[in-house]
PDB file of N, H, CA, C and O in Angstrom:
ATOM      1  N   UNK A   1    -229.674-139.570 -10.767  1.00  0.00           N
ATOM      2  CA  UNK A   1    -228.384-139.553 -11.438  1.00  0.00           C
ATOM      3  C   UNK A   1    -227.746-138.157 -11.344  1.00  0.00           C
ATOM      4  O   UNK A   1    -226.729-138.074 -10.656  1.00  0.00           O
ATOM      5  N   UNK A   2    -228.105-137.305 -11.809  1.00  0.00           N
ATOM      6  H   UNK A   2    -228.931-137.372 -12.368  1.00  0.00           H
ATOM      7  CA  UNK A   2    -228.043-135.459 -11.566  1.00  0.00           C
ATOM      8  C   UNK A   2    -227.706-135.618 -10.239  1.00  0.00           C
ATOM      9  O   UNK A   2    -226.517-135.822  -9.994  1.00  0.00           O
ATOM     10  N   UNK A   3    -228.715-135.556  -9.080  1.00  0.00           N
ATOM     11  H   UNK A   3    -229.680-135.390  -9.279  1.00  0.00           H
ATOM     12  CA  UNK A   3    -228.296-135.272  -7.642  1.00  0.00           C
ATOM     13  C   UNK A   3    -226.892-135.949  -7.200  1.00  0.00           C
ATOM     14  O   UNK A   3    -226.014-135.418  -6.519  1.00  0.00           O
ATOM     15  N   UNK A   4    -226.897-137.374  -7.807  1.00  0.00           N
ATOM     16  H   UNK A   4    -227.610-137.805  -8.360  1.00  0.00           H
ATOM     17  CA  UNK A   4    -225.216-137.876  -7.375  1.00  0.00           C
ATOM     18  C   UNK A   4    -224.169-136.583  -7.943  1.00  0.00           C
ATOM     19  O   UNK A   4    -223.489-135.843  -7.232  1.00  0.00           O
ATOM     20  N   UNK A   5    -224.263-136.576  -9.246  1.00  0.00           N
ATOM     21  H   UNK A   5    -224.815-137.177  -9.823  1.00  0.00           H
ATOM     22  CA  UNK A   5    -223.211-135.677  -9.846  1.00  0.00           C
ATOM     23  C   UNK A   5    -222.876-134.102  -8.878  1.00  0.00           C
ATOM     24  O   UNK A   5    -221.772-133.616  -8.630  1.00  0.00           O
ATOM     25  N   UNK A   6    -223.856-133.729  -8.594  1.00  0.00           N
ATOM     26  H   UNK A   6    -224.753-134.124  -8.794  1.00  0.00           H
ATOM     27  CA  UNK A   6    -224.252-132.457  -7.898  1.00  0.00           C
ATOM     28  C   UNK A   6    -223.447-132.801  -6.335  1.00  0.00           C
ATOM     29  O   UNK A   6    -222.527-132.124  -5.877  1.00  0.00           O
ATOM     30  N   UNK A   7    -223.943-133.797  -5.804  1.00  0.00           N
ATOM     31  H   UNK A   7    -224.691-134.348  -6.176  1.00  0.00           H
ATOM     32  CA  UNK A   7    -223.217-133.992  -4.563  1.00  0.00           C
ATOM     33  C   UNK A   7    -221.318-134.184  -4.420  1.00  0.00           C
ATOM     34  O   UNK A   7    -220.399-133.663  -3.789  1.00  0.00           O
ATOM     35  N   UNK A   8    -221.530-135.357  -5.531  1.00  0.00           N
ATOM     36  H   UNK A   8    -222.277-135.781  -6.044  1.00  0.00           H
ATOM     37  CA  UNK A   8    -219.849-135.166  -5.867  1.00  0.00           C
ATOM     38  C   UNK A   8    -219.030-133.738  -6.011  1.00  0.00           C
ATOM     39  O   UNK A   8    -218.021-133.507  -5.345  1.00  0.00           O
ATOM     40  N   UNK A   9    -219.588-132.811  -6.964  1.00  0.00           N
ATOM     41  H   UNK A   9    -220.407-132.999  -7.506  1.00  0.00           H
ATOM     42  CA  UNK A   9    -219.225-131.476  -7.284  1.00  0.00           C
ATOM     43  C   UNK A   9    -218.929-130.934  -6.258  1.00  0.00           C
ATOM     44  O   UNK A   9    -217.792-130.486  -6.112  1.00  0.00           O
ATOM     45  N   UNK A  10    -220.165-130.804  -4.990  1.00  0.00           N
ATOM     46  H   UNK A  10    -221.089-131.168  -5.109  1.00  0.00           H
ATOM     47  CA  UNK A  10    -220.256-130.111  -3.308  1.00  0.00           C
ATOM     48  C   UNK A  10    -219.316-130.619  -3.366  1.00  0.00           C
ATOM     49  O   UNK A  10    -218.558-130.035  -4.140  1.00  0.00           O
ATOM     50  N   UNK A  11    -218.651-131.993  -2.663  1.00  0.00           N
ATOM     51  H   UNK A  11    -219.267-132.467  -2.033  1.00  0.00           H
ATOM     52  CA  UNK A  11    -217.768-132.720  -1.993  1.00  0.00           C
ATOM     53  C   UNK A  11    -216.213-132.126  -2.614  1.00  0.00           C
ATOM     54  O   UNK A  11    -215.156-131.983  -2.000  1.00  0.00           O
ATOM     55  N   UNK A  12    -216.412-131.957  -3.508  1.00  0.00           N
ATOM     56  H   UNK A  12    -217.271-132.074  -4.007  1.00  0.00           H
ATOM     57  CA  UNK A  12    -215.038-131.455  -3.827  1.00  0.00           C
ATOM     58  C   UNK A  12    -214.802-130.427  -3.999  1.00  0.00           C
ATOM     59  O   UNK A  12    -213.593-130.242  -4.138  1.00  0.00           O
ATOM     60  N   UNK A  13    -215.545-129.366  -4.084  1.00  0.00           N
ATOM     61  H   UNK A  13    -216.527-129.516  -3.971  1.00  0.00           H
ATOM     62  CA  UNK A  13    -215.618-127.893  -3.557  1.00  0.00           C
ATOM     63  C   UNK A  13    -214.548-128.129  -1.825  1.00  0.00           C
ATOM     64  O   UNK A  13    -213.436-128.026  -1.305  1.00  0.00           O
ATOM     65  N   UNK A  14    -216.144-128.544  -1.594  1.00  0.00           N
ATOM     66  H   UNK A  14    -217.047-128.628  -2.016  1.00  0.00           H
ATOM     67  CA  UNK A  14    -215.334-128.463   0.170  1.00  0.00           C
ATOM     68  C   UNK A  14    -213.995-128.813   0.371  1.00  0.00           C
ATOM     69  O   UNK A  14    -213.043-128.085   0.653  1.00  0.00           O
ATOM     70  N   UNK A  15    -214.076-130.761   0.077  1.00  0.00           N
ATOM     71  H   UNK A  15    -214.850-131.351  -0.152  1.00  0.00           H
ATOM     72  CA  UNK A  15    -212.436-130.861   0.280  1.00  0.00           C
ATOM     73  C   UNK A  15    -211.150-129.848  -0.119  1.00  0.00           C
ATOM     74  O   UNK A  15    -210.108-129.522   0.449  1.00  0.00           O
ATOM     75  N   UNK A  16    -211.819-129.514  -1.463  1.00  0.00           N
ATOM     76  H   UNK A  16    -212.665-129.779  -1.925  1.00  0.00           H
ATOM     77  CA  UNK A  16    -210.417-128.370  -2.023  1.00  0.00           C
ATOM     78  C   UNK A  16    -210.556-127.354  -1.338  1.00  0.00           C
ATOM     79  O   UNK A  16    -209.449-127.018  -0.916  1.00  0.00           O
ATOM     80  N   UNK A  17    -211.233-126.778  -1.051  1.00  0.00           N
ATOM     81  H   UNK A  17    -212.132-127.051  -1.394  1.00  0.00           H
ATOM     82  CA  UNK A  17    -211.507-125.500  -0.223  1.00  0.00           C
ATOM     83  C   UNK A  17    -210.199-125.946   1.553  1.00  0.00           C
ATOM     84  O   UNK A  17    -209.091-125.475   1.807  1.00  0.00           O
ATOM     85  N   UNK A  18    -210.941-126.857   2.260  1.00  0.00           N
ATOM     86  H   UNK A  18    -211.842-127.240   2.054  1.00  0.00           H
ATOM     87  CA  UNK A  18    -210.717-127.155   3.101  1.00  0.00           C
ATOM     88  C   UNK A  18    -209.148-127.740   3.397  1.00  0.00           C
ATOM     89  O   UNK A  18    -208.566-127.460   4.444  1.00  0.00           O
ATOM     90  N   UNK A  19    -208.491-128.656   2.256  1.00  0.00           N
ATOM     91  H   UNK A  19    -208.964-128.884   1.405  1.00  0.00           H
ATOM     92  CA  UNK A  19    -207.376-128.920   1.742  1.00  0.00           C
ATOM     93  C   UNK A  19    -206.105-127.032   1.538  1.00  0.00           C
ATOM     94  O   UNK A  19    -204.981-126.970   2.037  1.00  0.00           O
ATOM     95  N   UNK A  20    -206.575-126.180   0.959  1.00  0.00           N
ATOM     96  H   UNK A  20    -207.488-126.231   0.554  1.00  0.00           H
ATOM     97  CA  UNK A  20    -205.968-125.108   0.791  1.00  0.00           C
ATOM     98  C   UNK A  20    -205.654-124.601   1.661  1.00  0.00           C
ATOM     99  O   UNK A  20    -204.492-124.205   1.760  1.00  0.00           O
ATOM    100  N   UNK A  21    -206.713-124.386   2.786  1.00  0.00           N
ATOM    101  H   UNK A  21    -207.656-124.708   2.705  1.00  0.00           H
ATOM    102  CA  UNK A  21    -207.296-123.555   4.100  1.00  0.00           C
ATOM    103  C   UNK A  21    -206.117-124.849   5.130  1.00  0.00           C
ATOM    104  O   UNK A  21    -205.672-124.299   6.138  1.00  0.00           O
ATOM    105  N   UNK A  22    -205.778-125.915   5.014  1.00  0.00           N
ATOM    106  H   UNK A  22    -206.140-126.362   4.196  1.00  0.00           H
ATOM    107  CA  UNK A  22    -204.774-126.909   5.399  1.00  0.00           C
ATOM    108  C   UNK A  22    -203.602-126.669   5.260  1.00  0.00           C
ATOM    109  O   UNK A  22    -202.774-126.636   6.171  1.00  0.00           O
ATOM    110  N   UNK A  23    -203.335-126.410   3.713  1.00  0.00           N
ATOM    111  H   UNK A  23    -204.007-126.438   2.973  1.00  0.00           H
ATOM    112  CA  UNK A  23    -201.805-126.149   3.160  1.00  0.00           C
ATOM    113  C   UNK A  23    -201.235-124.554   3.772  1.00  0.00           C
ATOM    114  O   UNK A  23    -200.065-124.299   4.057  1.00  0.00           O
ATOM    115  N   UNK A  24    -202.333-123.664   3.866  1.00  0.00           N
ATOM    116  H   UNK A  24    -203.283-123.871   3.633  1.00  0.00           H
ATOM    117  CA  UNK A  24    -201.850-122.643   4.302  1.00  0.00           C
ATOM    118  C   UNK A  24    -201.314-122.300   5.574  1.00  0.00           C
ATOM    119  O   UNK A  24    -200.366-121.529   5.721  1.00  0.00           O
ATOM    120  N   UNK A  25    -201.937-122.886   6.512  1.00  0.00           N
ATOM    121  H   UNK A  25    -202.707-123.512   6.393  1.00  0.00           H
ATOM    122  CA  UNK A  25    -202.021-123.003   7.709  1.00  0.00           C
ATOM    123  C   UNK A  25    -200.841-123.994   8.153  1.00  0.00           C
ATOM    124  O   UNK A  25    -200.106-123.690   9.092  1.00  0.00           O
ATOM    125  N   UNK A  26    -200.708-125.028   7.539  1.00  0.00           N
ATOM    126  H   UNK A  26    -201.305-125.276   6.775  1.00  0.00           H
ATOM    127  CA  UNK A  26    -199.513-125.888   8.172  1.00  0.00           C
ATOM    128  C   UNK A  26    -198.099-125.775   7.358  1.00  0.00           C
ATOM    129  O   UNK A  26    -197.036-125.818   7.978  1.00  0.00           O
ATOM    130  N   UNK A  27    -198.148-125.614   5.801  1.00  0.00           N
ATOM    131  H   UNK A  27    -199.011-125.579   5.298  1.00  0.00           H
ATOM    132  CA  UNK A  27    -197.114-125.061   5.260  1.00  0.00           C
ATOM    133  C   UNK A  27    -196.721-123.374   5.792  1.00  0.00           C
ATOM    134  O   UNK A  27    -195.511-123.221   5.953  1.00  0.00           O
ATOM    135  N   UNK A  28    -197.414-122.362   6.023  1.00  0.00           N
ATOM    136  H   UNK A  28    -198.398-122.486   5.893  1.00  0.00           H
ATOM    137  CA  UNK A  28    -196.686-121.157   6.136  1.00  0.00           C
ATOM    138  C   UNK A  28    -196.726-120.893   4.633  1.00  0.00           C
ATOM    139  O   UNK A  28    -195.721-120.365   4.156  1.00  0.00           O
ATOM    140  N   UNK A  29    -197.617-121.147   3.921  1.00  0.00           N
ATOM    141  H   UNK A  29    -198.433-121.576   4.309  1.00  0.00           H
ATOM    142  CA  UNK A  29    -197.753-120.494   2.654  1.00  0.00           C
ATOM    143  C   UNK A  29    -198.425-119.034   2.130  1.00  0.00           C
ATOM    144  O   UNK A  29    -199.366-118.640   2.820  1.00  0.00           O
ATOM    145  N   UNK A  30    -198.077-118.280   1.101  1.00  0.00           N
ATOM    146  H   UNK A  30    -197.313-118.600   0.541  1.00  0.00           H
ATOM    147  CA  UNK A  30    -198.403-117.273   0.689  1.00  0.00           C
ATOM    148  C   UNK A  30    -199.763-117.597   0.280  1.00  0.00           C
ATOM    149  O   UNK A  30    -199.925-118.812   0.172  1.00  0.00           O
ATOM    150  N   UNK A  31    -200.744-116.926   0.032  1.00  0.00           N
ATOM    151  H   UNK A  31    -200.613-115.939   0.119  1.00  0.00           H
ATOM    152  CA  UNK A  31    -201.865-117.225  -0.562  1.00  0.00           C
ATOM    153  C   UNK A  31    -202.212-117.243  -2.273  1.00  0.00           C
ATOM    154  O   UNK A  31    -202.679-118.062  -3.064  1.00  0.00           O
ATOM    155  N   UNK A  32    -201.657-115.745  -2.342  1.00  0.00           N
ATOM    156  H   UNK A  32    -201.277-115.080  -1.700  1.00  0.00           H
ATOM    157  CA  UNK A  32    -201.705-115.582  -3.988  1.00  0.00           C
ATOM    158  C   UNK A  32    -200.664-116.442  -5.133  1.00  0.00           C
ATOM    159  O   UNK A  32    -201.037-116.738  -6.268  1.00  0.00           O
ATOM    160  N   UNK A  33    -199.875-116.627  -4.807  1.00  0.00           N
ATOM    161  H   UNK A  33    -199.572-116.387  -3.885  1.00  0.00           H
ATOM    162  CA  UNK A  33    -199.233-117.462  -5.387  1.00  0.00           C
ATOM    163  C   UNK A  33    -199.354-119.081  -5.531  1.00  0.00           C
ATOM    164  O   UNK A  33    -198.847-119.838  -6.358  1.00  0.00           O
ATOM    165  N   UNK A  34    -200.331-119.368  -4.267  1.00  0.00           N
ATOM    166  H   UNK A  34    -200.744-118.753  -3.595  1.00  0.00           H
ATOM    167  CA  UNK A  34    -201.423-120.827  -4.132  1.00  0.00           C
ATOM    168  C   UNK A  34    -201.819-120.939  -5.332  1.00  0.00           C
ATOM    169  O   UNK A  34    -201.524-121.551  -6.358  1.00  0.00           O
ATOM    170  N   UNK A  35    -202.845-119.914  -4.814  1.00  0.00           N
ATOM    171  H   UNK A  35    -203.085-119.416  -3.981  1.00  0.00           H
ATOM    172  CA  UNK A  35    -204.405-119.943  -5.909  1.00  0.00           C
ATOM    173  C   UNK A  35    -203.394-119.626  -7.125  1.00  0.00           C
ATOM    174  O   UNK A  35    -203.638-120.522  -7.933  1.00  0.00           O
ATOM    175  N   UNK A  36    -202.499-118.902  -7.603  1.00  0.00           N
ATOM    176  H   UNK A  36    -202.300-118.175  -6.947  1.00  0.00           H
ATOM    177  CA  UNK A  36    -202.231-118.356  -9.056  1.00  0.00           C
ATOM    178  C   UNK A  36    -201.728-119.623 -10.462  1.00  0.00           C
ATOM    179  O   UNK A  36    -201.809-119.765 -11.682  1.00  0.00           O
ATOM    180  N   UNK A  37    -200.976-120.594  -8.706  1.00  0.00           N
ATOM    181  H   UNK A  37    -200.910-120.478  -7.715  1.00  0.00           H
ATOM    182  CA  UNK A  37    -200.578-121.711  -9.364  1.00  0.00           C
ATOM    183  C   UNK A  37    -201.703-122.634  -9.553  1.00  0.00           C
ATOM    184  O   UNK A  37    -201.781-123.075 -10.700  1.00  0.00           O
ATOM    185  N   UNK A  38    -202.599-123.042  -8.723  1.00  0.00           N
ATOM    186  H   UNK A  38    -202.536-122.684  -7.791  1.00  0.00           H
ATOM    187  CA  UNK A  38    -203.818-123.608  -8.972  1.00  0.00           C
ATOM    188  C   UNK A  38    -204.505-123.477 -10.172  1.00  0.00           C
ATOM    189  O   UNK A  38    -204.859-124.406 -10.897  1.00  0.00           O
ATOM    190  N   UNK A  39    -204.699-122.179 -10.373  1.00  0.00           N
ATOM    191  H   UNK A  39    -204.412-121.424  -9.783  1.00  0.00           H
ATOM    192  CA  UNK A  39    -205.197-121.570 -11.668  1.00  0.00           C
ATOM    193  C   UNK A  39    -204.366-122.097 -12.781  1.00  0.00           C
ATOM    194  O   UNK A  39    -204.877-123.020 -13.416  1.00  0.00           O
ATOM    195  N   UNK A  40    -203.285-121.727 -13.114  1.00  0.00           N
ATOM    196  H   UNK A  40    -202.870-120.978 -12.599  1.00  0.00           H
ATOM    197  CA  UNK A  40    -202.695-121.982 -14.295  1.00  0.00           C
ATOM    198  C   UNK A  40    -202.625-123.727 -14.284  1.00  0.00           C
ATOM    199  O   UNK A  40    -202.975-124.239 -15.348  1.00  0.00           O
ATOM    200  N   UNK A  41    -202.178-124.741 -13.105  1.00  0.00           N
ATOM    201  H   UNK A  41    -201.894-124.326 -12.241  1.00  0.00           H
ATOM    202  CA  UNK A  41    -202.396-125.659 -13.423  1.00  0.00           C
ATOM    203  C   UNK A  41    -203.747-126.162 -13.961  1.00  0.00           C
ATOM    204  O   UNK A  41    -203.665-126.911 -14.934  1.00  0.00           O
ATOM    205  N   UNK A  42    -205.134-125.842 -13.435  1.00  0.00           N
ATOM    206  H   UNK A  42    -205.200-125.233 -12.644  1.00  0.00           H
ATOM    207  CA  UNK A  42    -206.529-125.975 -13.826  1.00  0.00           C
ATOM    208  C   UNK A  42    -206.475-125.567 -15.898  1.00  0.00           C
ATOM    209  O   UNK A  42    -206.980-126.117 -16.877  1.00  0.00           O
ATOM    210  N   UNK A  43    -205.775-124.614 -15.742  1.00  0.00           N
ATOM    211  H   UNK A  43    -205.364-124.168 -14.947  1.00  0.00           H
ATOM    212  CA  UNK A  43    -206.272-124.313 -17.320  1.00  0.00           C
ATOM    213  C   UNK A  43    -205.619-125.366 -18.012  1.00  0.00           C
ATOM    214  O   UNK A  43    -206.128-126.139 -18.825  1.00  0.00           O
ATOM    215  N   UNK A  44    -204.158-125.315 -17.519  1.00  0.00           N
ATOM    216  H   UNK A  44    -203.745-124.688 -16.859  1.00  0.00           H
ATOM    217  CA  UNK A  44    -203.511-126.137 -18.404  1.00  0.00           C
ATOM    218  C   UNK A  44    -203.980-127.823 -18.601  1.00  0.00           C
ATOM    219  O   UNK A  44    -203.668-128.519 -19.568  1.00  0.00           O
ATOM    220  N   UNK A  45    -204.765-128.238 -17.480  1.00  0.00           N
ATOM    221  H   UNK A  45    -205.018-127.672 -16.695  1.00  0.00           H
ATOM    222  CA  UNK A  45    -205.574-129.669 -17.933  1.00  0.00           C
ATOM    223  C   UNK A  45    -206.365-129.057 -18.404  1.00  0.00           C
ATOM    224  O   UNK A  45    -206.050-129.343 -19.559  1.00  0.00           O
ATOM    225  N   UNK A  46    -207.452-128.199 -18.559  1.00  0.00           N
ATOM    226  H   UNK A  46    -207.708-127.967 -17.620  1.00  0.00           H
ATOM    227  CA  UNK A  46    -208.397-127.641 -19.484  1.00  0.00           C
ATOM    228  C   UNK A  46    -207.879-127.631 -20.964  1.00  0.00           C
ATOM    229  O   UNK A  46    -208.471-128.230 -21.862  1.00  0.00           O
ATOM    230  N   UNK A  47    -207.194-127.198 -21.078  1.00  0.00           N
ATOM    231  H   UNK A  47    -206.713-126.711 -20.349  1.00  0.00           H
ATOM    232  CA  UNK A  47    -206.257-127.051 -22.769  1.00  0.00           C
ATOM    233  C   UNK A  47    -206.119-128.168 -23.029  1.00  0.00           C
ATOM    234  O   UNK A  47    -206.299-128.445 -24.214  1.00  0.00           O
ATOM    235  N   UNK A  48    -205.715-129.410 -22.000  1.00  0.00           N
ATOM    236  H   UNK A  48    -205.569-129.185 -21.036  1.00  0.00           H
ATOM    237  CA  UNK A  48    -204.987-130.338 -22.628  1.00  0.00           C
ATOM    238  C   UNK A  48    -206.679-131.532 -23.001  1.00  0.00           C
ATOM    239  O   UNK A  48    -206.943-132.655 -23.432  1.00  0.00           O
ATOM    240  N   UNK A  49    -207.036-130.904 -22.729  1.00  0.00           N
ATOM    241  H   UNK A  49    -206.821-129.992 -22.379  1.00  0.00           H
ATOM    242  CA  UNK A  49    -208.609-131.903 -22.568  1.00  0.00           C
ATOM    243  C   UNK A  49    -209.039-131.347 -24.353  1.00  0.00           C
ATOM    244  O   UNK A  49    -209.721-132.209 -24.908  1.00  0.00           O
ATOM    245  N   UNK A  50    -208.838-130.492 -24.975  1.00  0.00           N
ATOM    246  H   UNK A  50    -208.284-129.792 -24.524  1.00  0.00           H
ATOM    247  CA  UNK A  50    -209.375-129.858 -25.761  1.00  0.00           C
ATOM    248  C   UNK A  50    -208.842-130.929 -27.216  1.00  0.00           C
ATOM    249  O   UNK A  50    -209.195-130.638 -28.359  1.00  0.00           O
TER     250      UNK A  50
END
């Protein structure tokens, strides 16, 4: 049960990783402003989970 959860976690590491490393490359996007928005969207479902 653990090892599924653990594999899922990998899998979406990568995809997001790999997905970004996508957007950058075919949009012509800035980087820091990616990740900055990423971030604040991540917290803000974090907060809203609370």
């Amino acid at each position: 049960m653990a090892q599924a959860l653990y594999i899922g976690e990998a899998v979406k590491l990568v995809l997001t990783v790999l997905l970004f490393a996508v957007a950058l490359v075919l949009f012509d996007l800035e980087f820091l402003p990616l990740i900055l928005t990423y971030a604040a969207t991540l917290a803000a479902y974090w907060l809203a989970l609370l």
